[in-house]
C-alpha positions in Angstrom: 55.2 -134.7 -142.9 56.1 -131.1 -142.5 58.7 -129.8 -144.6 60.8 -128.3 -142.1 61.2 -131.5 -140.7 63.4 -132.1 -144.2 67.2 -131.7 -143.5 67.7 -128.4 -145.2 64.5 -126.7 -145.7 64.2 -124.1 -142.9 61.0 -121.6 -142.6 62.2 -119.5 -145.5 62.7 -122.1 -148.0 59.8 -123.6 -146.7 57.7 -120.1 -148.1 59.4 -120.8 -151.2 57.8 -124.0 -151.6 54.9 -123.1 -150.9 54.3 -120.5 -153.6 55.0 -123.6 -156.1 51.7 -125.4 -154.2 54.3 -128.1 -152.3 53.0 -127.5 -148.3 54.0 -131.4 -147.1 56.2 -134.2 -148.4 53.2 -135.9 -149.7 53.0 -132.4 -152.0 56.8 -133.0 -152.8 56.0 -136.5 -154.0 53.7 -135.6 -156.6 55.8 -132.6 -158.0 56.8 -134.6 -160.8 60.0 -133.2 -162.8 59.1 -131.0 -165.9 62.0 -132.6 -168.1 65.4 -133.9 -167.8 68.9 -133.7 -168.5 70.5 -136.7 -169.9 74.2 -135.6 -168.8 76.0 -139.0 -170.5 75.9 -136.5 -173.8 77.0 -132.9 -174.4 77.1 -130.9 -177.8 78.8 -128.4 -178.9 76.7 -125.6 -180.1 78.4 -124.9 -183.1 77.1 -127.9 -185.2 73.5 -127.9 -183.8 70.9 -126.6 -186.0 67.7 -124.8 -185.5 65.0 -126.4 -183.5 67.5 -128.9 -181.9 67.3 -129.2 -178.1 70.6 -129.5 -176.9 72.8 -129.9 -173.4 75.6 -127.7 -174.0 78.5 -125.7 -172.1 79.3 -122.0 -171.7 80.5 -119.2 -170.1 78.8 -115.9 -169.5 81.1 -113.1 -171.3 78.6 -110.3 -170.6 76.3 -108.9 -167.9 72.7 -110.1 -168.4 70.3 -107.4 -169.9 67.0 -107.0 -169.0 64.6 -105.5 -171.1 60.8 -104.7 -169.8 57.7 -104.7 -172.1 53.8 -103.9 -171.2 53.2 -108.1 -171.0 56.1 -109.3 -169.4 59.7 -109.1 -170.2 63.5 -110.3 -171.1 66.4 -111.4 -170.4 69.7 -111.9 -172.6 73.0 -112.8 -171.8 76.5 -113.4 -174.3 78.3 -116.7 -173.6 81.2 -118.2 -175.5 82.3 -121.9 -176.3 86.1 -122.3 -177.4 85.8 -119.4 -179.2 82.4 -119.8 -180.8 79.7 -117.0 -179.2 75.7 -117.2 -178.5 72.9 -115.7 -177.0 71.2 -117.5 -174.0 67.4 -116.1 -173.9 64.4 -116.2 -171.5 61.1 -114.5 -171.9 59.4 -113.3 -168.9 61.8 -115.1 -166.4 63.0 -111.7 -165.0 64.5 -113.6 -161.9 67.1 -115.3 -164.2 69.5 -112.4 -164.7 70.3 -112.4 -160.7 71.1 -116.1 -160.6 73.9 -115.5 -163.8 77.0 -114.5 -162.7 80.1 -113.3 -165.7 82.8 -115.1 -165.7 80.9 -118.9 -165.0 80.5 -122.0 -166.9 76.7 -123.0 -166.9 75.6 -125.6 -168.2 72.5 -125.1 -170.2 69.9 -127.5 -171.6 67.1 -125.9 -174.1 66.4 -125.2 -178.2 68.6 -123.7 -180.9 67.4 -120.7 -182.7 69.5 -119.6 -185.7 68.9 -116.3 -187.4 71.6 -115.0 -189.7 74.5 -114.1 -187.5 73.6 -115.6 -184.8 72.5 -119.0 -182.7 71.0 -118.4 -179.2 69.1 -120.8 -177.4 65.7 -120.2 -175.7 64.2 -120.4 -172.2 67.1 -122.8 -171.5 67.2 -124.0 -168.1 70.8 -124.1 -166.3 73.1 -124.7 -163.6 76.7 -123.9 -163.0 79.2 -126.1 -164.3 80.9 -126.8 -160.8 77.6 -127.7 -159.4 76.7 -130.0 -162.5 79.3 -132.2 -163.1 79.1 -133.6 -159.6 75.8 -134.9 -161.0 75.7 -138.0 -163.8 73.3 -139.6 -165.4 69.7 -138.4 -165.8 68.7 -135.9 -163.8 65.9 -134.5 -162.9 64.7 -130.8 -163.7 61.8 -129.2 -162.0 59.7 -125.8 -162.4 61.4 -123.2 -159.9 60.3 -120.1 -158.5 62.2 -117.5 -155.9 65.5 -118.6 -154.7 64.8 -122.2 -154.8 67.5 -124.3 -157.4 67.5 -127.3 -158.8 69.7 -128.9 -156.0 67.3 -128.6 -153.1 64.1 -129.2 -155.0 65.6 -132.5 -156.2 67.1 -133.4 -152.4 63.5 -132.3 -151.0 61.9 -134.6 -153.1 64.4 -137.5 -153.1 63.9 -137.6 -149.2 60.3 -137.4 -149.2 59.7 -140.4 -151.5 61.6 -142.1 -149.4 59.6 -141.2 -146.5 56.7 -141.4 -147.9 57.0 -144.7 -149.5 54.0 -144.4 -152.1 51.6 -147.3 -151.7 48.7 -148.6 -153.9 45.5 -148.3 -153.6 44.3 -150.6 -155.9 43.7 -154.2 -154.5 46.3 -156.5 -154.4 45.2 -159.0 -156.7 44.2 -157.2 -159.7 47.7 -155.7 -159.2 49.0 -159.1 -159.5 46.4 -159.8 -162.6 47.4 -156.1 -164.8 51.1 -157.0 -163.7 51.5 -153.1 -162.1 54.6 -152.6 -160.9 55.4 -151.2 -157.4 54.3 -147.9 -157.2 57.0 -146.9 -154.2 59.8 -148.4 -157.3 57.5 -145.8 -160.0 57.8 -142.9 -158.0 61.8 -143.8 -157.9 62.4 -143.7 -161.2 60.5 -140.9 -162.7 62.4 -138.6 -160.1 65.5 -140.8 -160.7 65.5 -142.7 -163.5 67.8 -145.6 -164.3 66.8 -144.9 -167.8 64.7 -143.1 -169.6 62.9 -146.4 -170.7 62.4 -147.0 -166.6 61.1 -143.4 -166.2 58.5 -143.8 -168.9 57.5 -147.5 -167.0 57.3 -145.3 -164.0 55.2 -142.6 -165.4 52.8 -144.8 -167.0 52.4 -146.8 -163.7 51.5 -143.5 -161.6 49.0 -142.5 -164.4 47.3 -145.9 -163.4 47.5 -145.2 -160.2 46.1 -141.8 -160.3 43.4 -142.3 -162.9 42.3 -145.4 -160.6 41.9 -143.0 -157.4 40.3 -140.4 -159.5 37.7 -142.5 -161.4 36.6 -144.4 -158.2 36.0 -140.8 -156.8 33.8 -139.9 -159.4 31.7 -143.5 -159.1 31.1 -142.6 -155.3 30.1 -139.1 -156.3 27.8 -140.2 -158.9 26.2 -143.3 -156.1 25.8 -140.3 -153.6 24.1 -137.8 -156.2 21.1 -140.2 -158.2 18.3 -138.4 -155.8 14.9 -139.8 -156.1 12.7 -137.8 -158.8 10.6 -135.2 -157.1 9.7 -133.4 -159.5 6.5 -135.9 -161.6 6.1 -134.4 -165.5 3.4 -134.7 -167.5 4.3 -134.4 -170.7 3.3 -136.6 -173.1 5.5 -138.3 -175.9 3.0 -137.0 -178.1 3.1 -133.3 -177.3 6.9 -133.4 -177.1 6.6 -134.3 -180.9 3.9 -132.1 -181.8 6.4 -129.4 -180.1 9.4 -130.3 -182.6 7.2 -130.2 -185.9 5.7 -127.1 -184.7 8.9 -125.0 -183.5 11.6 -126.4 -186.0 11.5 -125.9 -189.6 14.0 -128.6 -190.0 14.4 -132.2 -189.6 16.1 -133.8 -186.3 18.8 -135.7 -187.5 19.3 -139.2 -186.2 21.7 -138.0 -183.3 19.4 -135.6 -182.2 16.5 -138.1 -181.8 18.7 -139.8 -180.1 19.4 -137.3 -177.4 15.6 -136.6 -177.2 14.7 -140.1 -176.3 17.2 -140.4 -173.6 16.4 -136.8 -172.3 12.5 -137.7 -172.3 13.4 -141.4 -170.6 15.4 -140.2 -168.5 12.5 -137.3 -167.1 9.9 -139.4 -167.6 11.7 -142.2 -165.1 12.3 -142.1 -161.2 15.7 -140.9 -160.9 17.2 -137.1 -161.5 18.6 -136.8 -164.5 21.8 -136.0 -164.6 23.1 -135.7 -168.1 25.9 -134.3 -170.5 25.0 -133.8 -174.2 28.3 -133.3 -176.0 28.2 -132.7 -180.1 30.4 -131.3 -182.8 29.8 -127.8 -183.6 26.6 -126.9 -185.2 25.1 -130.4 -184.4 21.8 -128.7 -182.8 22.5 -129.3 -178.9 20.5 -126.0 -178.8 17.3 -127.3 -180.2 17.5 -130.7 -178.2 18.2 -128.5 -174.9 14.6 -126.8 -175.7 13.4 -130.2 -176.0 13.7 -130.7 -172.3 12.9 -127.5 -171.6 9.6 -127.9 -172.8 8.7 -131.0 -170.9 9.7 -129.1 -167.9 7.6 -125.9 -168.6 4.6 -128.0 -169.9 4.4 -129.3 -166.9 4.0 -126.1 -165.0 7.9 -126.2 -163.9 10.1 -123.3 -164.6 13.4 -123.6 -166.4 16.7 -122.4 -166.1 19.7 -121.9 -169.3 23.2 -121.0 -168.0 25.4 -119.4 -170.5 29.4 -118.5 -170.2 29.2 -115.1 -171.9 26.7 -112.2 -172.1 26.9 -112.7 -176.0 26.1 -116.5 -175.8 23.6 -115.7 -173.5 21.6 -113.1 -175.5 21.5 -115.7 -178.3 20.2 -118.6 -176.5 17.9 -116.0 -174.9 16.3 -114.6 -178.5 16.1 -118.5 -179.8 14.8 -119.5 -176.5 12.2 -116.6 -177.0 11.0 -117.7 -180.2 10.7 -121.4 -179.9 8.1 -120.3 -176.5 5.9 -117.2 -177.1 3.7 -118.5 -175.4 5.9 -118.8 -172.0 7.1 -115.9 -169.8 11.1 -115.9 -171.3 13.2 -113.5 -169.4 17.4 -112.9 -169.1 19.8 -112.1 -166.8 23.4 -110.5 -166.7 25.9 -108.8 -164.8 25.8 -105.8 -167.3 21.7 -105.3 -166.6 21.2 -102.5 -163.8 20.1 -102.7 -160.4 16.8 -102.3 -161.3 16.4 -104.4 -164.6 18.1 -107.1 -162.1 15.4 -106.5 -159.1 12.3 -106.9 -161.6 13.9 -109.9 -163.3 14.2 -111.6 -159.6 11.0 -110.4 -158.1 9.3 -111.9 -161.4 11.1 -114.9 -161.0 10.5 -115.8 -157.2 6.7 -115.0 -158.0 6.7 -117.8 -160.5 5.8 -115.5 -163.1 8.7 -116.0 -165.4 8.7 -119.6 -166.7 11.9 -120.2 -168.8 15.1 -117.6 -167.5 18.4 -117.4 -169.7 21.7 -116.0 -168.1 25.5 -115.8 -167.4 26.9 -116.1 -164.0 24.5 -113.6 -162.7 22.5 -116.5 -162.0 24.7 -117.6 -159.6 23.8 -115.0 -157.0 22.3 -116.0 -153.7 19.1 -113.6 -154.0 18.5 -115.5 -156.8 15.1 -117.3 -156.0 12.8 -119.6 -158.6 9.4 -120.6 -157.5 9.3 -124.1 -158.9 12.6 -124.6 -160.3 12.7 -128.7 -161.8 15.4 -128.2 -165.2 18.9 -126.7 -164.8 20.7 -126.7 -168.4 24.4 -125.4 -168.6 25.5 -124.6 -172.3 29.4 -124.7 -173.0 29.7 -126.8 -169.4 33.3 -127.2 -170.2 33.3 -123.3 -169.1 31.8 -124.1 -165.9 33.2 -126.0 -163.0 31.3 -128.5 -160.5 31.1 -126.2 -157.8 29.3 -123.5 -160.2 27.2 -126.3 -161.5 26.2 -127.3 -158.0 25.5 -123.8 -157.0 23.1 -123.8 -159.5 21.1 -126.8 -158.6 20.7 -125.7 -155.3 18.3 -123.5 -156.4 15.4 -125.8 -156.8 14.7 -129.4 -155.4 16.4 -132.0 -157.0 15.5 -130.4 -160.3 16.8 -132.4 -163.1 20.3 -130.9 -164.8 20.9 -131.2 -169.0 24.7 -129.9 -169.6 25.4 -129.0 -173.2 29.2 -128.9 -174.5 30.0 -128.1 -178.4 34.1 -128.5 -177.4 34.4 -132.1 -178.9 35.5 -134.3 -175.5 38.3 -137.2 -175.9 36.6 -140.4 -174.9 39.3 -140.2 -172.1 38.7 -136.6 -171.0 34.8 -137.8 -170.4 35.9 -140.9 -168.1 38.0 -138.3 -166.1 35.5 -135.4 -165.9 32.3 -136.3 -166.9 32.1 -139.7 -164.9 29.2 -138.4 -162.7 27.3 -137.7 -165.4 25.0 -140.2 -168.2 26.6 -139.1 -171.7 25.0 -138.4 -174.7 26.7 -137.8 -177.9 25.1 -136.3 -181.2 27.8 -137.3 -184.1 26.0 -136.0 -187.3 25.2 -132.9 -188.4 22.0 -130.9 -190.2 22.5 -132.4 -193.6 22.3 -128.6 -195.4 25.6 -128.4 -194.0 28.3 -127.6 -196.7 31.5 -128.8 -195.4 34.2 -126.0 -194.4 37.2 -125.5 -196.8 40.4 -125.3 -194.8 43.4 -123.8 -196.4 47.2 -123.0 -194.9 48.3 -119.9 -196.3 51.9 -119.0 -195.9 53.2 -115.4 -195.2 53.8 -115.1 -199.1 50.2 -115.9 -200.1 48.8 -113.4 -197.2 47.7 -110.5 -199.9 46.4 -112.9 -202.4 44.6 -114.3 -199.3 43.2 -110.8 -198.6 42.5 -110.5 -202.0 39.8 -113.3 -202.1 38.2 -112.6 -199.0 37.8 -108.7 -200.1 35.7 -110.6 -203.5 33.9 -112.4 -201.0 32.4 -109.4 -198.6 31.7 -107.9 -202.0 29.3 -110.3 -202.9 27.7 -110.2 -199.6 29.5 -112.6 -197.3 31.2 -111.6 -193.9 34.4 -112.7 -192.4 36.2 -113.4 -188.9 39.9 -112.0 -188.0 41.2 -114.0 -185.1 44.3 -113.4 -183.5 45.9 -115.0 -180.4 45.7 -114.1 -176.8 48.9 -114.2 -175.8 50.5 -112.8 -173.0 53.8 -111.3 -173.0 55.7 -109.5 -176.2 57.5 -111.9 -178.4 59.3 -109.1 -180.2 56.7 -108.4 -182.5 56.2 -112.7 -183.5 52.5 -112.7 -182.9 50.1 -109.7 -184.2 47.7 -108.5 -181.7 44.0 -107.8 -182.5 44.5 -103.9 -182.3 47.6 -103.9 -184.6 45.6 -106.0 -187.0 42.7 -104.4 -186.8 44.1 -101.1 -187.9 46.1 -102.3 -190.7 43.3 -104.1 -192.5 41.2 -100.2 -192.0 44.1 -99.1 -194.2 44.6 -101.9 -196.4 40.3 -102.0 -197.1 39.3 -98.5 -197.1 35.9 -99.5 -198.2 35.1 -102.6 -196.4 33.5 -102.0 -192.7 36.0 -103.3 -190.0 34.8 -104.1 -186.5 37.0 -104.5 -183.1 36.0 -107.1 -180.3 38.0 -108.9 -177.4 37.7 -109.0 -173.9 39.0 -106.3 -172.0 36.1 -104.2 -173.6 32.6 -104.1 -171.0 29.7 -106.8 -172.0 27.8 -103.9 -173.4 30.4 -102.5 -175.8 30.9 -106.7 -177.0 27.1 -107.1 -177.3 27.0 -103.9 -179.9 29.5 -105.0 -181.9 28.2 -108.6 -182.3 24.7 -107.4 -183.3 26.5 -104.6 -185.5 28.0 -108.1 -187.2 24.8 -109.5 -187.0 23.1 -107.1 -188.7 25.9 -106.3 -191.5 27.0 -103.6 -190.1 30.3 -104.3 -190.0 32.3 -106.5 -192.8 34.8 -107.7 -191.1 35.4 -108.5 -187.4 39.2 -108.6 -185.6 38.7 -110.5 -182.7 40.2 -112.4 -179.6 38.9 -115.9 -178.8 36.1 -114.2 -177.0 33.8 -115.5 -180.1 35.4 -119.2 -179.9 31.9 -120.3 -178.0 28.5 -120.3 -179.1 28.2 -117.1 -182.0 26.1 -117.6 -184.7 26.2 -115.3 -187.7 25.0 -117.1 -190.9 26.0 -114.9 -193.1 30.0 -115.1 -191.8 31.2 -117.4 -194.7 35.5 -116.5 -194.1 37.5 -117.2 -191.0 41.3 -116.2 -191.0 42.7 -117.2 -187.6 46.6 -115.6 -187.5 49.7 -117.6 -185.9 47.3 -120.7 -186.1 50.4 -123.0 -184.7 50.0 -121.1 -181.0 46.5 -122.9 -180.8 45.4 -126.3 -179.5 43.9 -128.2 -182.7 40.2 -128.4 -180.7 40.2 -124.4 -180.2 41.0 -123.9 -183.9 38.2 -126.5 -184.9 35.9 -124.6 -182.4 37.2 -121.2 -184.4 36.1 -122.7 -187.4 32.8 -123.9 -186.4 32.1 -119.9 -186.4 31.9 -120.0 -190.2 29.5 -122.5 -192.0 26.4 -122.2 -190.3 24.2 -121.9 -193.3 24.6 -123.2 -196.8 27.0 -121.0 -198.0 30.1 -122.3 -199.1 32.7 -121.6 -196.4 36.1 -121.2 -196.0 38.9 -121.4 -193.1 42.5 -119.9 -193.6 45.3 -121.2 -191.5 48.0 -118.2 -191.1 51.5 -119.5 -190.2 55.0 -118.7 -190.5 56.3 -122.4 -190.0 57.7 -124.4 -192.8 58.2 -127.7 -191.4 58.2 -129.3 -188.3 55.4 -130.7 -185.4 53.7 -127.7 -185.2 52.9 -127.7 -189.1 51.6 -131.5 -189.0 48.8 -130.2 -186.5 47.3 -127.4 -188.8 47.7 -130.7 -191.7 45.4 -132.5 -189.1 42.5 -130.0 -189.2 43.0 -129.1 -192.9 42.4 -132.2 -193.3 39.3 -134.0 -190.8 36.1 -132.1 -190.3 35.2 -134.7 -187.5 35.7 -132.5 -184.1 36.0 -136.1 -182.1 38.3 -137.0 -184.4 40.8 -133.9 -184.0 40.4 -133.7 -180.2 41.5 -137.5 -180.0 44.9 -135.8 -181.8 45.6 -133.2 -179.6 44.5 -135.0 -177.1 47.8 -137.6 -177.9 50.0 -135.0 -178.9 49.7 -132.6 -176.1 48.8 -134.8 -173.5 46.0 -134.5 -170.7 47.7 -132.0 -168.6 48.8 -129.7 -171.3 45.5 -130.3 -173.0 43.6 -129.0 -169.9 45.7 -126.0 -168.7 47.1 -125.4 -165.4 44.4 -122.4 -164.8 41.8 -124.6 -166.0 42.0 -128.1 -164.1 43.6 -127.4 -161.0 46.4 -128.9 -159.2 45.5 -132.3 -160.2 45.5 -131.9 -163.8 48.5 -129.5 -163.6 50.4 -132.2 -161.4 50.0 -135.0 -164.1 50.6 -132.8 -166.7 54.2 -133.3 -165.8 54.0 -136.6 -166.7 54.6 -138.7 -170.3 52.0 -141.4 -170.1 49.6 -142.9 -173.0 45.9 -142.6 -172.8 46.1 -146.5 -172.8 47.1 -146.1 -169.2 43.6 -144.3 -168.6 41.5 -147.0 -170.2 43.1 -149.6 -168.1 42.4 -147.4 -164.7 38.9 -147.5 -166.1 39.1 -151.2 -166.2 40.5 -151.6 -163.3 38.6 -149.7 -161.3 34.9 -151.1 -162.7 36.2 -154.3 -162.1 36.9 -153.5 -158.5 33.5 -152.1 -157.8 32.0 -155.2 -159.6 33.4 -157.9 -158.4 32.7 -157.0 -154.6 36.8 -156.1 -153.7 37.1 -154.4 -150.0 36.5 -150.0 -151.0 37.1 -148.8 -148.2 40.4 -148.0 -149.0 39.6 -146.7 -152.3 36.7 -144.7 -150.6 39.2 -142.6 -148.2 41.2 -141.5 -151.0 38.3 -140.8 -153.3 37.1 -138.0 -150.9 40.2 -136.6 -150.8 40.4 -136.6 -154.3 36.8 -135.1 -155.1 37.5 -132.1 -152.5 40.5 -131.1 -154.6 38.3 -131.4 -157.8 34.9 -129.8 -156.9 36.3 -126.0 -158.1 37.5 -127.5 -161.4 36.5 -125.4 -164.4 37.4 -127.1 -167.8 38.2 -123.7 -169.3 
């Protein structure tokens, strides 16, 4: 139903909601609160310590100030409670300071901070006293933007799960055999909860719901997309082997024979394949992707490689190069001119260029292959299905290898990967040497520097990684710049390189060979060398305010270092003494299995968090709202393969399915 036709919401509001995604009251349904006030229990600020989140009073003794920085901004008002004064704070929320008005009680819900003469609590949300207390209970609190407040978002939505009346999709009698509750009775309590023991019922029962709707989609998807195998190879098992001995001075390990066999039966048989290889970093997804490669060029097919940065690309493109001289390898990227790019695509359409390595450049329509059969997409969790499509539809029903070194959750895989087969390579080259992790703290940060300095002296090279973050913190997170010329004056004589992502591909691609080629001792970087760099001689990586990262990016950061035998080492910067955030870094100090450490922040941030609203899209980011245990995934899983098998009515499930794969098909992982 159109919003306007909700009591209250006329044409402006209805703009308002709008920019927060909600166009209908089926939107308004699914814009699930982002926490809640439990109103049965105030505190007074005074005895609260640091890190507590607290529901507290106050009144505003002091116009708001504002103050503007080059990423974003502040706001900071004074508030007093029976005599005891604080600081309410939000960071880049300039909108605030018009909604607080001197002289009101507000009350505020958010975390202490205590510094030494003074306690102030952070990004708080808040309504006015008068307007509160009218409420009781738990109540809901939602993400605002505009002029919208709490008030009409939670009327809006209120009415519109009443109208709506949420109803399963999932047949009636495996509802009956799970014991689900009523989804109509969920949707109730997670925007109005009884209790907070009913809202977490309620959330758990939507997460099956949604999960169901969403795996189904992918099972029709994957029905419609097996196509017939055009494209007949004529490789022999026997040649592939030759290949291996011949190319690879090393031994497959048992994963990576693995992944062969499956890649060879499944181009050897009479369906596409359509398969993702995900592995650890540095299990040799690379090597196995040439694999199939070469059963598609040795059959007189040409190949493509599609890589997420010009860096990654180049690399691929030089190993690619020397594992087929004798096969016409070419590359192409957006920083190439014109004419570099003309010859490459002229080449290419005439079928002279056999294997082709690139970034998104590939992409482009007057991007033509003669006899296009293998599509392979390294770091796929960078690419989204749309992307991935546009690709294939450069050659017939060509066969499609996608390679992903960000260890996947079991879950994750069900949600994203469930039209695609799934390989996973869990052992490593055994020349390996296992990656020392340490957690330095602020006090041990020159003796830190002190080692690594020993360590560049004897020939080694290091990474500097600081976080991108946006907006200024007030100086609590060091930028890449900043760091980069305080270690030039700290380490006169040790070569210090700049790289991150505002600089053009062809500025990056210097100072990664410069690295390469030991050039440059040590490199202050961005995340832009999370994916895919290989420097064997990089033995050190300090990553800095370690805490701001998810526990898979950080593994993924460490995976940079240890790709020879060289003993390798991994420092953890942080400031944090105790708490959640401290457990984490203990997690990756202490597991070197990348499935492993994604399963935990998998649990501990949770699927929507864990994707990022940029990343997955509105379906992702709606969940994300959500508290629910990947149990509740496993049993949509369930649920939904025992639908399909046991001949229940889909066309239900079908309808919604649709639906649900034309809001996913842009999704990019990252």
């Amino acid at each position: 139903m159109e919003l306007t036709k909700i009591r209250g919401i006329n044409e402006k509001r209805e703009q308002e909601f709008n920019k927060l995604g909600i166009f209908d009251t089926a939107d308004l349904v699914r814009y699930f609160p982002r926490a809640y006030l439990d109103l049965r229990e105030k505190q007074l600020l005074k005895y609260a310590y640091h890190n507590d989140v607290v529901l507290t009073v106050g009144k505003i003794v002091s116009v708001p100030t504002t103050r503007y920085y080059r990423r974003g901004g502040m706001v900071k008002a004074v508030c007093e409670q029976e005599g005891f004064v604080f600081s309410v704070v939000w960071f880049n929320q300039p909108y605030v300071a018009s909604k607080l008005v001197v002289g009101e009680e507000y009350l505020f819900y958010g975390r202490v901070q205590s510094k030494i003469g003074e306690v102030s609590l952070v990004n708080p949300s808040f309504e006015l006293c008068e307007k509160a207390f009218r409420l009781k209970g738990i109540v809901p609190q939602y993400t605002l933007k505009g002029s919208l407040n709490q008030k009409v978002v939670r009327d809006a939505v209120r009415l519109s799960v009443d109208i709506e009346k949420p109803q399963s999709i999932i047949p009636r009698e495996l509802q009956v055999k799970y014991d689900l509750s009523d989804l109509y009775a969920a949707y109730r309590e997670v925007h109005n909860p009884t209790s907070f023991d009913a809202q977490k019922k309620g959330a758990e029962r939507i997460a099956v719901e949604e999960y169901f709707a969403l795996i189904s989609a992918f099972k029709f998807i994957k029905g419609g997309r097996e196509q017939v195998r055009i494209n007949d190879y004529n490789c022999q098992a026997t040649e592939l082997l030759q290949f291996i001995k011949q190319r690879f001075p090393f031994e497959f390990t048992d994963g990576q024979k693995q992944a062969v066999n499956e890649i060879f039966s499944d181009m050897s048989g009479k369906k596409v394949m359509n398969r993702l290889m995900q592995g650890d970093v540095g299990s040799g997804k690379t090597a196995v992707g040439m694999c199939a490669i070469f059963i598609a060029v040795n059959s007189g097919y040409q190949a493509v490689m599609l890589a997420p940065t010009e860096v990654l690309a180049r690399q691929n493109y030089l190993a690619v190069k020397r594992a087929f001289p004798e096969y016409n390898v070419d590359i192409l990227t957006g920083s190439m001119t014109a004419k570099e790019k003309r010859e490459v695509k002229s080449a290419l359409k005439d079928g002279y260029i056999n294997i082709l390595v690139g970034t998104h450049a590939l992409l482009e329509e007057d991007v033509e292959f003669k006899k296009l059969s293998l599509c392979v997409c390294d770091e796929q969790q960078r690419f989204g299905v749309a992307q991935r499509s546009s690709l294939l539809s450069k050659g017939v029903a060509p066969d499609v290898l996608v390679m992903s070194a960000t260890p996947i959750p079991r879950t994750l895989s069900l949600i994203f990967y469930g039209d695609l087969d799934i390989t996973t390579i869990k052992d490593k080259p055994k020349a390996r040497i296992e990656i020392q992790t340490n957690i330095v703290p602020t006090e041990k940060y020159n003796d830190m520097l002190g080692f690594i300095e020993r360590e560049i002296f004897s020939g080694r090279q290091a990474y500097f990684v600081c976080p991108k973050i946006e907006g200024d913190e007030e100086g609590a997170v060091i930028s890449a710049t900043e760091l980069y010329e305080e270690l030039k004056e700290k380490m006169p004589n040790v070569k210090v390189g700049l790289l991150h992502g505002k600089m053009k591909d062809k500025e990056k691609n210097s100072i990664m060979q410069s690295f390469k080629d030991k050039q440059i001792d040590f490199l202050v970087s961005t995340t832009v060398i999370e994916v895919g760099v290989d420097v064997p001689d990089a033995s050190v990586m300090v990553i800095y305010n370690a805490e701001r990262f998810g526990l898979s990016q950080l593994h993924q950061l460490r995976g940079r270092v240890g790709r020879s035998d060289k003993k390798s080492y991994c420092f953890l910067l942080t400031k944090l003494k105790e708490g959640l955030g401290l457990e984490r870094l203990k997690i990756l100090k202490d597991n070197s299995d990348g499935f492993k450490i994604s399963e935990y922040d998998y649990k501990i941030r949770g699927a929507g968090d864990f994707m990022g609203d940029k990343q997955s899209g509105k379906f992702m980011s709606e969940l994300g709202s959500l508290n629910y245990s990947t149990e509740s995934i496993f049993l949509a899983k369930k649920i939904s393969d025992e639908a399909f098998e046991s001949g229940y009515p889909l066309a239900s499930i079908k309808e919604v399915a649709i639906k649900k794969y034309n809001k996913l098909k842009d999704i990019a992982m990252n």
